[in-house]
N, C-alpha and C positions, 0 to 999 in steps of 0.2 A: 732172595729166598723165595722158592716157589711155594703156592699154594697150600700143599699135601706138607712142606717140612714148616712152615708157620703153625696148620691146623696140630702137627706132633709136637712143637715145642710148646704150646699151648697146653695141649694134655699132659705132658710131662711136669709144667711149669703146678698145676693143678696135686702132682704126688709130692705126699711129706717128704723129709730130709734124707732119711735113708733110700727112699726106693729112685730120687734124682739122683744121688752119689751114687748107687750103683748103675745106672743107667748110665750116664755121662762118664764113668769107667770103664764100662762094655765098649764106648763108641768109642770112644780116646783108643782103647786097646786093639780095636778094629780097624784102626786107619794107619797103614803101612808108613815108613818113610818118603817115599816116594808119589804118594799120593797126597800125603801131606804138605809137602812144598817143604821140608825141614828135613834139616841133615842134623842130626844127634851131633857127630861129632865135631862141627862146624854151623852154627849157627849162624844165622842172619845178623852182623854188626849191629844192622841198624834196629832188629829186632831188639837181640840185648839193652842195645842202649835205652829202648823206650821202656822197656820191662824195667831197670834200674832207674829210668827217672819216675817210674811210678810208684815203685818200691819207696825213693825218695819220699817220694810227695806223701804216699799214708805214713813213713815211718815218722815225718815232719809233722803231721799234723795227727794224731790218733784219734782225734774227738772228729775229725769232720768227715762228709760225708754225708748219708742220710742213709736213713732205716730199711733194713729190708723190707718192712712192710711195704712202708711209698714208694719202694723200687721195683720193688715187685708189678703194684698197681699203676706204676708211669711202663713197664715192660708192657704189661698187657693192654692197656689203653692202644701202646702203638700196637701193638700185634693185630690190636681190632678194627684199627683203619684201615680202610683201602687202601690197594695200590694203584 
């Protein structure tokens, strides 16, 4: 991740819930299939498969994880390191 799109996720990371959902809606919507590396009608096997083992894994466990807040604060911690 370059510079200029760390310094934007940074700032985005920083907007409440609504104005990141529709931001991150904008961009999703923005990105063609083709530029995406993703075929809608055929997807990546091996994609799928890791999407369904993670599906697994929260539907197995609903209490684990951690808090958005500390996730938040372990996202930005690394954001603020060098590269």
């Amino acid at each position: 991740m370059t510079d200029a799109a760390r310094d934007l996720l940074r700032k985005a990371l920083e907007m409440d819930d609504a104005e990141r959902a529709a931001l991150a809606a904008e961009l999703l919507a923005s990105l063609s299939s083709d530029s995406a590396g993703f075929d809608e009608q055929e997807p990546d096997p091996a994609w799928v498969a890791e999407i369904e083992r993670r599906a697994a894994a929260a539907a197995a466990d609903p209490e684990g994880g951690i808090p958005w807040e500390q996730a938040r604060e372990e996202i930005l911690a690394r954001l603020r390191r060098p590269t």
